[in-house]
C-alpha positions in Angstrom: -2.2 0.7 -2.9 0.1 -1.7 -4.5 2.3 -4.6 -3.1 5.5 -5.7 -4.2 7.1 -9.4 -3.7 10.6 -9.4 -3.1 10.9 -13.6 -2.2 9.1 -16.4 -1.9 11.3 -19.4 -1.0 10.5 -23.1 -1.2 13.2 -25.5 -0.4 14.2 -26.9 -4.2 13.4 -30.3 -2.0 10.2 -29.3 -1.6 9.2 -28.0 -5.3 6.1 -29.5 -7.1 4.5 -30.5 -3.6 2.5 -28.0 -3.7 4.1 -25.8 -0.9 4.1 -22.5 -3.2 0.6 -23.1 -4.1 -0.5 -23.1 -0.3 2.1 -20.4 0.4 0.1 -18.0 -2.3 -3.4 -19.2 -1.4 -2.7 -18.4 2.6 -1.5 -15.2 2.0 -3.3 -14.3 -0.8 -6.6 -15.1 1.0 -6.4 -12.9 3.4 -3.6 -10.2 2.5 -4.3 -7.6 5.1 -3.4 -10.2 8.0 0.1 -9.8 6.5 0.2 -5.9 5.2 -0.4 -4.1 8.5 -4.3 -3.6 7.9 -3.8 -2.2 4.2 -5.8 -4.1 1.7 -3.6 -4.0 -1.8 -5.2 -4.1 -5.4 -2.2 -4.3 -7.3 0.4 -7.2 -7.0 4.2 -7.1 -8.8 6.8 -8.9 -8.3 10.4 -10.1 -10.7 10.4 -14.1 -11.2 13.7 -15.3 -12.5 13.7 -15.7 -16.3 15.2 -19.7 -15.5 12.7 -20.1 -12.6 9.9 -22.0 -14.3 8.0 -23.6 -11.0 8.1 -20.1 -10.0 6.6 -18.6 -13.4 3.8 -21.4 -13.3 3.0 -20.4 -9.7 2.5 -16.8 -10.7 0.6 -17.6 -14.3 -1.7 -20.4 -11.9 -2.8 -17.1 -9.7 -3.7 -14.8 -12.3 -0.3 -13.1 -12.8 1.1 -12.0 -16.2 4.2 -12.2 -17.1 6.4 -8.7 -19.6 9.7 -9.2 -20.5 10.8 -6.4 -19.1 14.5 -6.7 -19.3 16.8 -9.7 -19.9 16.7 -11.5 -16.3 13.6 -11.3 -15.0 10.1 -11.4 -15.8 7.8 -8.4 -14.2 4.8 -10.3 -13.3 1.8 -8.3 -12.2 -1.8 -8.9 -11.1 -5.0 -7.7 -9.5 -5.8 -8.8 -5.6 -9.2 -9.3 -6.9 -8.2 -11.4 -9.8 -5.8 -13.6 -7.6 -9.1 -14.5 -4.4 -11.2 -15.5 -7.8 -8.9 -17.9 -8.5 -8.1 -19.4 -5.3 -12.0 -19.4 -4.7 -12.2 -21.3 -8.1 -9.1 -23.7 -6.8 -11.0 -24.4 -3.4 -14.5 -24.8 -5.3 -16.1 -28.2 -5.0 -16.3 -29.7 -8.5 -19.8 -30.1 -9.7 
């Protein structure tokens, strides 16, 4: 199955505090707490063409970005893809 973000809203007060980042990696971590049980592989959502906090977020987790039209980015990614790089993130370095 495949999930589809419609928003993810930090307060523009709040932006490079790493709120998003924590948002993502919450979720992300254990996606079927928030999905009803279902356990997605595939991962789209539209990022603003302007928003670029929001189109590092998605290119940090593993997203990537087509220009599908003139407003908005499509940004898709693998579930799998996304916990190997929050296990990286969380990884003690060596």
């Amino acid at each position: 199955p495949s999930m589809f973000l419609q928003y993810i809203v930090v307060n523009p007060k709040y932006k490079s505090q790493g709120y998003g980042k924590e948002i993502f990696t919450k979720f992300f971590s254990s996606p079927r707490k928030h999905t009803g049980g279902v356990s997605p592989r595939d991962v789209f959502a539209y990022v603003d063409r302007n928003n670029f906090y929001s189109q590092k977020l998605f290119l940090d987790f593993g997203f990537s970005l087509d220009a599908a039209n003139s407003q908005f980015f499509k940004a898709g990614a693998i579930l799998p893809e996304i916990q190997k790089r929050i296990q990286n993130q969380n990884a003690p370095n060596a």
